[in-house]
N, C-alpha and C positions, 0 to 999 in steps of 0.2 A: 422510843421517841423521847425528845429533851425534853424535861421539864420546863414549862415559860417562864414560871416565878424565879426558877434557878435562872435561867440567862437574864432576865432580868435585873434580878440579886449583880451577877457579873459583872455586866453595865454598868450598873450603879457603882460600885467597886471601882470600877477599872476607870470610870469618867473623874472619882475625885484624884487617882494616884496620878491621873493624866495631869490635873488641872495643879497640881503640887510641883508635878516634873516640870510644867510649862514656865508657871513663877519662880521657879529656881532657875530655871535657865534664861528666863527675863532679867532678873535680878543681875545676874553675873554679865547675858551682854550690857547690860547698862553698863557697871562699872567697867568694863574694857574697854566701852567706849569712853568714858570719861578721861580711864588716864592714858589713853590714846589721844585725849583732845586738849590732856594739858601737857603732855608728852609735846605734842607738836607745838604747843603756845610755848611752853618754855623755851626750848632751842629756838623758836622763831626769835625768841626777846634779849637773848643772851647779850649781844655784844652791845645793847642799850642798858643793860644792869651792869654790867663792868663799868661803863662808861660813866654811867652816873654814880656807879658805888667809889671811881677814884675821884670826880669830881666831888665829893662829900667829902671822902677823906681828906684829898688839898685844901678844900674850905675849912675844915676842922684843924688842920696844922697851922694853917696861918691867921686862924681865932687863935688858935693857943698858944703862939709866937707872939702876938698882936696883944693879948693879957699878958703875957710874963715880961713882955717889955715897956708897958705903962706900969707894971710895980716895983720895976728897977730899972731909974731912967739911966740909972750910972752905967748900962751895958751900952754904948754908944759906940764902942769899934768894930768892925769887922769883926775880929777876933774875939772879939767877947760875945757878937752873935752867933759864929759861927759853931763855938764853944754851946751855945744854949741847944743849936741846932742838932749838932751831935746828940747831946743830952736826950732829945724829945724823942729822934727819928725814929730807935730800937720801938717804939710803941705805934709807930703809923706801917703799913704794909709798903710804903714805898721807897726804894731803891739810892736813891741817893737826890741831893738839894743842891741847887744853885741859887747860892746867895748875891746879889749885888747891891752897895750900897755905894753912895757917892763915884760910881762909875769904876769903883773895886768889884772885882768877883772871887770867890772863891766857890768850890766843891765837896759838900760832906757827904760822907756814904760812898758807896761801890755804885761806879755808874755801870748799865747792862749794856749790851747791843742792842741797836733798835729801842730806847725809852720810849714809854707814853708820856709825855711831857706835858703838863698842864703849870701856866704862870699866875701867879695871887702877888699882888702886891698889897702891902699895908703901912699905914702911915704911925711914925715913932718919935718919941720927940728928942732934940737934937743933945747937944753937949749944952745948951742954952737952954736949954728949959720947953715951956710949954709953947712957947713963944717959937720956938725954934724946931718946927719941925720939918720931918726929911721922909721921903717914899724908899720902901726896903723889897724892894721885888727878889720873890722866890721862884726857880724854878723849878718842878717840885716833878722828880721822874720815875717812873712806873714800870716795873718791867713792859714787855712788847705786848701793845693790847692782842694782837690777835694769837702770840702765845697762851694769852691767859684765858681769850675765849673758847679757846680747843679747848683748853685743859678741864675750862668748866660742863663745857659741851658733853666730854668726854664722860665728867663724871656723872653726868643728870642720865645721859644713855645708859651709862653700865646701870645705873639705880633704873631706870625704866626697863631696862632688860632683865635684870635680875627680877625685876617685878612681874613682869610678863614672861618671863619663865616660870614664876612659881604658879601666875594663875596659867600657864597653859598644862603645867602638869596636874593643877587642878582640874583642869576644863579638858583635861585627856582623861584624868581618871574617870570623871563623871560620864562622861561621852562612852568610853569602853565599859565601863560599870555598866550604865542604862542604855545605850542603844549597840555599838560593836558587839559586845557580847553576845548580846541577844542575836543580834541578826547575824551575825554567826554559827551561831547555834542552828538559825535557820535556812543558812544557805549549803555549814555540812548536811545537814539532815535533807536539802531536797536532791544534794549528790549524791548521798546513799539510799535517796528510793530513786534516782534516777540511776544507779548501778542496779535495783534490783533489788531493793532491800526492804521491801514491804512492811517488817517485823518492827521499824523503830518508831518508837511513839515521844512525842518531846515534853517536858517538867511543864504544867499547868495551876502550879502552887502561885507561880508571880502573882501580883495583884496590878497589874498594869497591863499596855498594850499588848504585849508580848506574852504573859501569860492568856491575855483572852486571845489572840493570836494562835499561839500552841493549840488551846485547845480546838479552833477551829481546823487546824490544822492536820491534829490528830484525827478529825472527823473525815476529813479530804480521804484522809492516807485510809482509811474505816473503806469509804465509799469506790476509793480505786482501786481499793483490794477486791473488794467486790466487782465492781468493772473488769479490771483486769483479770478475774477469774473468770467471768461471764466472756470476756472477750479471746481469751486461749482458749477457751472451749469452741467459738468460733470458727477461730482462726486454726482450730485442729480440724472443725470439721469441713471448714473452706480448705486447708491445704489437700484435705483429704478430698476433696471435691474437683478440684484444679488438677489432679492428679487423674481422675475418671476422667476431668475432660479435657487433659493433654492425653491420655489414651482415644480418644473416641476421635482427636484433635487427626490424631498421630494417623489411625487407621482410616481416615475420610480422603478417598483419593481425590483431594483438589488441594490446591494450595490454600494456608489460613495463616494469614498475619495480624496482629495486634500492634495498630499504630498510636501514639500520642497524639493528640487534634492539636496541640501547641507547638511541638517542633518537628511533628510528620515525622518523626523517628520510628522505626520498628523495635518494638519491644519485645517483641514474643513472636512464633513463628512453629509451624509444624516442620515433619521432616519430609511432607512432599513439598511442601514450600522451598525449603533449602533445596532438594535434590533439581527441581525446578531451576532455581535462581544461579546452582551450581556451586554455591560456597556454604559452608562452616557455619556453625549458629553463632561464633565470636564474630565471623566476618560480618555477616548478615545482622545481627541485632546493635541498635545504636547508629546504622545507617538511615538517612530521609529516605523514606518508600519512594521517591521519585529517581532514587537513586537505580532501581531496579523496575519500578512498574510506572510506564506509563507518563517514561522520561521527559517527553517535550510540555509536558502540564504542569511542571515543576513551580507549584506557587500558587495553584489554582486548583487546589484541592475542592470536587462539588461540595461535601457538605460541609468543610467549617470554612471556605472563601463565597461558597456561592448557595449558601445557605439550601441545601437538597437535601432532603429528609433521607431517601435510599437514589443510590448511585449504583445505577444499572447498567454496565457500558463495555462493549469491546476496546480493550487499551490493544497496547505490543510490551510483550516481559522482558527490558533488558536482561538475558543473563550476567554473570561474570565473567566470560570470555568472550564478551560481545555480542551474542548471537539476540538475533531478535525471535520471538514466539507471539503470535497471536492470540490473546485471552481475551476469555469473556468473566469481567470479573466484578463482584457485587458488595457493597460498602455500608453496612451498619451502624450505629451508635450503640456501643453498650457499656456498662458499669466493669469496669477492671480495678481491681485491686483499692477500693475504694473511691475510685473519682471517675468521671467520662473517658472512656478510650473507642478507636474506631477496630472494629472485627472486617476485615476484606480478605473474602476469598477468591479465587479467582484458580481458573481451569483451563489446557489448554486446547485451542479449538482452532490450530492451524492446518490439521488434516479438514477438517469440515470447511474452513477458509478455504485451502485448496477445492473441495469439494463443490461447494457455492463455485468460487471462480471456473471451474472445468464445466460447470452444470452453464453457467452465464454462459460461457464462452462456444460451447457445443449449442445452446438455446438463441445466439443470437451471432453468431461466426461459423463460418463454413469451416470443418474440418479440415477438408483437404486446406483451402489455399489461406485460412487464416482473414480471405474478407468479410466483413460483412454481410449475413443472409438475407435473404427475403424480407426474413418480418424485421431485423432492423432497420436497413435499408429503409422500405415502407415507412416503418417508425420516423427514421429522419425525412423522409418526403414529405411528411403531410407534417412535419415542422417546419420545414422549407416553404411550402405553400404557402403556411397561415405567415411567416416571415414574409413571404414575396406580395401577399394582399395589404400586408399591413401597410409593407414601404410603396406598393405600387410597382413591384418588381415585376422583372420576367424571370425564370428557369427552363431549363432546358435537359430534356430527359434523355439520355441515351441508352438503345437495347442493343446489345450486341452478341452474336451469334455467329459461332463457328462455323465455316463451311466443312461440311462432308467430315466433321470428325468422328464419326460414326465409321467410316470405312478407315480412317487411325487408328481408331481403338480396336477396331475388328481385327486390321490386317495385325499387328503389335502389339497387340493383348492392353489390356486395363492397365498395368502398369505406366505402359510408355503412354498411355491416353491421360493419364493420373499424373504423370510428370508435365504434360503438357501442357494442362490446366494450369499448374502452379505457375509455370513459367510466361503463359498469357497472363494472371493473376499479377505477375511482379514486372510484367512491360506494361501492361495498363496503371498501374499502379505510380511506376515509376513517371509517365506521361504524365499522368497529374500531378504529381510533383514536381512536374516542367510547367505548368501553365504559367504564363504567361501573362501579358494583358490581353489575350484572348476570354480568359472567365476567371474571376477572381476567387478562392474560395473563402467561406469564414471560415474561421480556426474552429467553431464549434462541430463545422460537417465536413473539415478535411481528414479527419480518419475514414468516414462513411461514403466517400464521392466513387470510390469504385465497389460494387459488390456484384456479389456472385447470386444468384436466381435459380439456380441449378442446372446437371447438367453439361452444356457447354453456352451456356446462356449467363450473358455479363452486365448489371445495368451500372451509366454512370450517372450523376448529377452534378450538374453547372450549376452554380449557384449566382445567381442577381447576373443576368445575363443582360449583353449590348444589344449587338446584332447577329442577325441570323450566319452572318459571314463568321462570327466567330465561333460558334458551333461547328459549321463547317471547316472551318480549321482545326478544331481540335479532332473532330472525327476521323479526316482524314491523316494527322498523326498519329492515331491508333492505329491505322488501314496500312502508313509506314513501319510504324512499328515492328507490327504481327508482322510484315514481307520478309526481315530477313528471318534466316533457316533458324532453326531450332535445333539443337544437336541433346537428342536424347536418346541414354544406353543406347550410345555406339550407332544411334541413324540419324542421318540428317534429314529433316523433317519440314517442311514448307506446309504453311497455314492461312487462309487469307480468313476474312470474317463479312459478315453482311449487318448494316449496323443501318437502325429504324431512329429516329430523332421525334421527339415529340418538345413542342413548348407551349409552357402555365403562360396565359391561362389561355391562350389560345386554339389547342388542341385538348381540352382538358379542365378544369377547375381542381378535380378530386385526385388525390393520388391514383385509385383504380381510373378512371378515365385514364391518365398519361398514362399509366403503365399499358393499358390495351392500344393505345394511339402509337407509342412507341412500335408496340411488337406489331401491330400493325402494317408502319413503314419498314419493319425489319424483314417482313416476308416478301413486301414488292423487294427490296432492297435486293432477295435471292432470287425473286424470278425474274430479276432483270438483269442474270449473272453475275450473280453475287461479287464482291470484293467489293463495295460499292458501302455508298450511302444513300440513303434517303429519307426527306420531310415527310411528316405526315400530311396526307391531302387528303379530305372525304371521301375523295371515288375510292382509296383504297379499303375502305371501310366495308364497299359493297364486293369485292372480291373477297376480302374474307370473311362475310356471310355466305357466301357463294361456298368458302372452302368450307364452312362450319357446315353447311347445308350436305355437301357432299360427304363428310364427315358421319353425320345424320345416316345419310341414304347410306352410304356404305356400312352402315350397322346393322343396319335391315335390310340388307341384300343378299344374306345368306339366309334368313328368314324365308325372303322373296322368291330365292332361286331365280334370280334374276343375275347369277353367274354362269357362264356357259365355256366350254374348252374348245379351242383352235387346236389343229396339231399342223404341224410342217414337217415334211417327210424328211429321212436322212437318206442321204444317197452312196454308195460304193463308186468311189469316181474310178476305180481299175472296171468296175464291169457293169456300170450306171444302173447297179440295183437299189432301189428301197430297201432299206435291212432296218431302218426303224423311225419313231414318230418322237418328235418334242413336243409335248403336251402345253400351251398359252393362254392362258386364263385370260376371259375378255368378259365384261361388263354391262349388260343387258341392260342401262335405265331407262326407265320408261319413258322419261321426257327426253332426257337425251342421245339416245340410242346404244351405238357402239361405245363405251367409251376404252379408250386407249389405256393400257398398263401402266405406260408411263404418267398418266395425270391420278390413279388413285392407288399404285404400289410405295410410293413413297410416301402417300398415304397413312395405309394400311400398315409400314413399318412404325410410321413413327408411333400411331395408335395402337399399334399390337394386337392388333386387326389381322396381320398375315399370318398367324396360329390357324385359326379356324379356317381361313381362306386356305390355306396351304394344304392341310389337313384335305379340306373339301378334295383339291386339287389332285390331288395322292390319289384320295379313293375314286373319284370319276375317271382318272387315267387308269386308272388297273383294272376296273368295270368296264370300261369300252376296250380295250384291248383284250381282254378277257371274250369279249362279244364278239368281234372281228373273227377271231380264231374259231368260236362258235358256228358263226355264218360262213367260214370254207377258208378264208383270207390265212393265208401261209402265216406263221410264227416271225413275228417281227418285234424288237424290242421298244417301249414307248421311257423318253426322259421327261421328268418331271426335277424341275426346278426346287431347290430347297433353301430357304433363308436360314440366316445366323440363327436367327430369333427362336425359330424353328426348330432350330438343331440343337438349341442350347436347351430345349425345352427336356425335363427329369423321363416323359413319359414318350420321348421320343422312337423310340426303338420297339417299342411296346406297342405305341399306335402303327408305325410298318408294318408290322407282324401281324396285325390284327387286320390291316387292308389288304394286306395278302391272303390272309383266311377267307375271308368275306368275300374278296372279289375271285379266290380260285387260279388267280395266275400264277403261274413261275416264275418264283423268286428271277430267275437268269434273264427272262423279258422286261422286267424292270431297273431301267440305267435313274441314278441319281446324282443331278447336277449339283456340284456344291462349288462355290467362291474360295478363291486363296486364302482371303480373310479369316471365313472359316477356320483355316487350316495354321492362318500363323500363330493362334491361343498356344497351339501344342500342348496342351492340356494331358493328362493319361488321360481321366477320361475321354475324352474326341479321341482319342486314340483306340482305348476299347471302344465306342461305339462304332468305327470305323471298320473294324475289323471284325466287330459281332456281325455290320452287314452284309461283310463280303461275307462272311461265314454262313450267312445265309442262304446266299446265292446270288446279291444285289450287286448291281457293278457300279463303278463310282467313276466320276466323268468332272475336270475342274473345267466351270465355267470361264470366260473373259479370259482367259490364259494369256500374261503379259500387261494386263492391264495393273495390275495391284502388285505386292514385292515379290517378285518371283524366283525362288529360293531353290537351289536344288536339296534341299535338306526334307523337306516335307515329302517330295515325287521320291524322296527311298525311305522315309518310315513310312508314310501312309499308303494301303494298297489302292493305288489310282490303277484304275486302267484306260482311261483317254484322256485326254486335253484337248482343249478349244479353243482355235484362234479367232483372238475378236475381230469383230466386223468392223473394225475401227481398220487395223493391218491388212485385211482384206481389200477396204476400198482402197486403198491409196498404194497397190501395189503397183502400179502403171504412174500415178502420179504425187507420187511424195516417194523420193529417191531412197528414204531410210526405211519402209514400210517392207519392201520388198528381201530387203538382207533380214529384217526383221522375222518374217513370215518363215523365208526359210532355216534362219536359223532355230525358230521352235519346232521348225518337222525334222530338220537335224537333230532336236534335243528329246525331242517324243520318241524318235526311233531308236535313238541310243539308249534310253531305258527302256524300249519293247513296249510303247505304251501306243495308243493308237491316236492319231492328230486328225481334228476334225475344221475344219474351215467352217464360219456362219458368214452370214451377209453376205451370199457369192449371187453377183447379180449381170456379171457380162461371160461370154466365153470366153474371154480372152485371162480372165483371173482364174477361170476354172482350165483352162489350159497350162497357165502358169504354176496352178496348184499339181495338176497330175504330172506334170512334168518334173516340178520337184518333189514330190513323193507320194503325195499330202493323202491319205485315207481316205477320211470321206468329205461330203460335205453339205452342207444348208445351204437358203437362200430363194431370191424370188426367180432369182434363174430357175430352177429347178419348180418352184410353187410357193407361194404365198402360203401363211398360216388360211386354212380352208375348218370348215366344220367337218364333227365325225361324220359323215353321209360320206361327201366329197373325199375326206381322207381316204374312204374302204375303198370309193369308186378308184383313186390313186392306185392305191394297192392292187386291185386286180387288173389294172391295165399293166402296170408291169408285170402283174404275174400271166399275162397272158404275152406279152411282148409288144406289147404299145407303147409300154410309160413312154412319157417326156425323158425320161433320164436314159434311156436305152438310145433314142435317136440323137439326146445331147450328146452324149461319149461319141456315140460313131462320128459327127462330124468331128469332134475336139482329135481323137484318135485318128481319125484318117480310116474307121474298119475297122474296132476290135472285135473279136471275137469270144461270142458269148453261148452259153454253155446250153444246150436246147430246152432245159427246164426252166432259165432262165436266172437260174439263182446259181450267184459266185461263190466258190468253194472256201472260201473264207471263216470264219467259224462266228465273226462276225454276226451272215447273217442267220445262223442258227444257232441260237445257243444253246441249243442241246449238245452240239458237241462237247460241247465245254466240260 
């Protein structure tokens, strides 16, 4: 530590050498200014001292012309003064004299160019004496005043130059002496610590500023040397540290830049960040991070423009070739390299972006057709709503439902029912994109106005609706739409739809209100043969309770056992025998009595209802026919009807099998009716199941034959052995011209592959005439008996087996007599399938 008294001592020291330097350099500017200031008075004065030094002089020449001619008055000529003039001149500094006397003149001396000419006259006395005097004017000439001013001028400069050069190399040496020197001294010595030169210490003997200077100087160079060895130890153990965490930098799989918060430049960067960005650590550092992250923000960085402590945000990564990547990327303040710098890492999370979007897009869009689902749809209704309350609007809700595409997707398999959809999906879609001023949409629900509810069920919304007429205009351009054909893989396809309207707030307030008000009028819409539209109106409210109710009942009907089977006989039209029974499931409710197939099988499909029922159906036909044979009744085969639904069912084959155990019949007395539909999946499996039945002993029989796509490709893979012409061709073979070429050209197509052709709905003789006459096997119908109960059925049975039936006297008349075999039964194998 310094001694005090010693710096003290210094002070003292160094304040009187100061106050010594100061008074000597006082001293000297005084005199520089002095003869600076009579430097400039002189030359100012000059050509006023010439002028007055020759005007002395001419006064002086002619006093002493003016004396030497009053002590010798005898000089009275010209010539005798001129003579004096000579005499005098050599001693006056000017140039030559002009004498005139008595209107004489004469010239003595050498005249110049350009004289300064100054005139003295003086009075002399005459040839006469005192008495007699005369005026003697001189004109007395000078060299050229302003010659003689330079030259003085001249000489006073060189003397004040020479003067002021001697004191400025006085006042150089002084200056270089006491201050150059020195601070020379001081500014080598801060280049060579600023090279690096720690070791040099500067002379502290001076007794002046410089020497107290030095020494604090030497103490700086003392104290930085210390610093600077405290701070390389540092700065080893930082470089050494920076090194760990550009390794740790290196190995963290996310991108990590170091940006400047003053010019957004990237400074630093790992090497997933580059591999990321796509360029070079020369390319990449020294660019503005907006350059590559998060381009369109360029300026508006959150924490040094918008003052955010941490910056939590998904940007987009321009790379270097363009491409864009979605990061999620997070923004720091930290100390770098001695001052504030930003640390931003950032990762990329475009597969999870997709992820999200597929997840939204599956969460709130229909797969197949890309509309909007249910719950968005919904979503946008009940913003529609509280929209339409606010302004006082109306909207207008539309459900729309395909007809029978259920027997499309059966007969075509899912594929062609899947193309379907889409392609209803993009004419409805397209239709609203035609509106018109029929219903305006906002742009906020014109993506959402058509969606998909599932299924083959479509809803749309009208948004701030007029009149109810414009509803109906736009539904019924849907209703155009859907008419024309559809051409899907390779079939042309005709589809109409049944479309229910509901309108806020009228039928409805809440989104579920419309939506049941709509679907509502959608099912009048089909039971008033469908292709149609219609409004909602309350009564239709109570029909479907009514259907919900039957609904209801029919789930507790098998419960109930309040299902019972009809059969209707089949008959041999060659030899009008019974050879088997179509088992018809009919509906016992207790309020309503009979009910008909047709009001709760379409039912039961759509609820998946006809599983169990069908099921039932299977097992109580194989159990009464089982019985029949019991009680004496001749071996006759019983058909039971089977649904898609049914048939698609995994445990299909398994439950057969098992009602054949149970019930003891032969596999060969059980016929199963199955649909084209069925049959167009062509599935392998339908295929092995097919054939596992025949293998059993089950004969397979297509129902409605000709109603659905009638292929010959199915009647030779699949082992059918009858077909069944609908009662649709039946009736109208007498009256509908095309019915009749129809009819027979399926008993022509039955018999050309060996298979056996059954006529249903045969209700006069004149069709059952027209049937045996062109070929036709057997056949159904009320002609022959009405679906009856098992009692009545057996009763059936043994009148023909006794030679009574109905069908044995039919044929005789149709026949004219044929001839039948005395047991009663045709040799057919038909009716026993034992032969088989």
């Amino acid at each position: 530590m310094r001694d005090p008294d010693r710096v003290s001592d210094d002070w003292i020291k160094n304040w009187r050498a100061s106050i010594a330097v100061k008074i000597t350099g006082t001293v000297l500017y005084v005199a520089v200014l002095i003869g600076l200031l009579f430097a400039v008075l002189s030359l100012r004065n000059v050509e006023d001292d010439v002028r007055k030094e020759h005007a002395a002089q001419a006064d002086l020449f002619a006093y002493h012309l003016m004396t030497m001619l009053h002590d010798e008055p005898s000089l009275v000529t010209l010539r005798e003064i001129d003579s004096l003039v000579k005499g005098r001149l050599p001693q006056f500094p000017m140039s030559a004299v002009q004498i005139t006397v008595d209107n004489e003149s004469v010239m003595s001396g050498t005249p110049v160019p350009q004289p300064y000419v100054i005139t003295r006259a003086i009075m002399a006395p005459g040839p006469g004496g005192e008495q007699d005097r005369r005026t003697i004017t001189f004109g007395i000439h000078f060299p050229s005043l302003h010659d003689t001013v330079v030259e003085r001028r001249n000489r006073l400069l060189a003397v004040t130059g020479l003067s002021a050069l001697i004191f400025g190399f006085f006042l150089t040496w002084v200056v270089r002496r006491f201050i150059a020197t020195p601070i020379k001294t001081m500014v080598d010595a801060t280049k060579a610590v600023s090279g690096g030169n720690m070791e040099l210490r500067l002379d502290t003997n001076r007794q002046d500023e410089f020497g107290y200077l030095s020494r604090f100087f030497n103490q700086m160079l003392d104290q930085i040397a210390r610093d600077f060895s405290q701070r390389q130890e540092a700065e080893n153990a930082l470089r050494e540290s920076e090194g760990h965490l550009k390794q740790i930098l290196d190995s963290i799989h996310a991108g990590v830049v170091v940006i400047d918060p003053e010019s957004h430049k990237i400074v630093d960067a790992n090497e997933y960040a580059l591999r990321m960005i796509g360029a070079s650590r020369e390319q990449t550092l020294g660019h503005v991070c907006h350059r590559y992250i998060c381009p369109a923000d360029e300026g508006k960085c959150p924490i040094s423009d918008m003052h955010v402590d941490i910056d939590n945000s998904e940007r987009v990564l321009l790379t270097a070739a363009g491409r864009k990547i979605a990061i999620l990327k997070s923004v720091v303040p930290i100390m770098y390299k001695g001052r504030e710098h930003f640390i931003e890492t950032f990762s990329d999370i475009s597969t999870l972006k997709q992820a999200q979007d597929q997840v939204l897009q599956m969460s709130f869009y229909d797969v197949l057709t890309g509309l909007p689902n249910r719950i968005l749809f919904k979503d946008r209704l009940q913003f529609s709503i509280f929209q339409a309350a606010r302004r006082q609007k109306r909207l207008a809700l539309l459900f729309l439902d395909l007809d029978n595409f259920k027997r499309i997707n059966d007969t075509l398999g899912h594929r062609v029912g899947d193309l379907l959809l889409n392609d209803v999906a993009q004419r409805l879609s397209g239709s609203v994109r035609l509106t018109d001023t029929v219903a305006r949409q906002p742009s906020e629900d014109a993506d959402v106005t058509v969606a998909r509810q599932g299924g083959d069920e479509f809803t749309i919304l009208l948004s701030e609706l007029g009149q109810d007429e414009d509803t109906a205009k736009v539904a019924q351009r849907f209703l155009d739409r859907l008419a024309a054909p559809f051409m899907l893989d390779g079939h042309e396809v005709f589809v109409s739809a049944s479309i229910g309207i509901a309108v806020y707030p009228a039928d409805g307030e809440t989104s579920d209100a419309l939506l049941k008000s709509a679907d509502i009028a959608m099912y009048a819409a089909k039971e008033r043969g469908r292709n149609n539209y219609q409004f909602y109106r309350q009564a239709m409210n109570v029909s479907t309770v009514e259907r919900l109710d039957m609904e209801n009942s029919l789930r507790k009907a098998l419960e109930r056992k309040e299902f019972v089977l009809y059969y209707q006989p089949q008959m041999d039209i060659p030899t009008g025998t019974i050879i088997g029974m179509e088992a018809l499931v009919r509906w016992q409710h207790p309020a309503r009595g009979i009910v008909s197939p047709a009001e709760f099988i379409p039912l039961a499909e759509e609820t998946g209802l006809i599983v169990p029922i069908g099921e039932w159906v299977l097992h109580e036909a194989c159990v009464r026919n089982r019985a029949w044979q019991v009680d004496g009744c001749p071996p006759i085969s019983v058909s039971v009807n089977i649904s898609g639904r049914q048939f698609k069912q995994p445990n299909f084959i398994a439950t057969v099998r098992r009602v054949l155990e149970t019930s003891g019949l032969d596999p060969r007395l059980l016929m199963l009716e199955i649909t084209e539909s069925m049959l167009m999946d062509g599935t392998e499996e339908a295929i092995a199941a097919l054939h596992e039945l025949t293998a059993m002993g089950i004969r397979l029989s297509i129902d409605d034959f000709g109603t659905g796509y009638s292929s010959l490709t199915y009647l030779k893979r699949f082992p059918i052995r009858e077909i069944k012409i609908d009662r649709a061709f039946v009736k109208g073979i007498h009256s509908n011209p095309d019915d009749a070429p129809i009819s027979r050209a399926i008993i022509a197509l039955g018999h050309s592959l060996k298979l056996k052709v059954v006529a249903e709905g045969v209700e006069t003789e004149a069709q059952l005439e027209f049937l045996a006459r062109e070929g036709c096997d057997e056949m159904q119908g009320y002609l022959l008996s009405p679906p009856v109960p098992a009692d009545k059925a057996a009763q059936l049975i043994a009148s023909e087996r006794a030679g009574v039936g109905a069908g044995l006297e039919m044929i005789r008349r149709v026949n004219g007599g044929i001839t039948i075999p005395e047991d009663g039964v045709s040799s057919d194998d038909a009716v026993s399938p034992s032969v088989e």
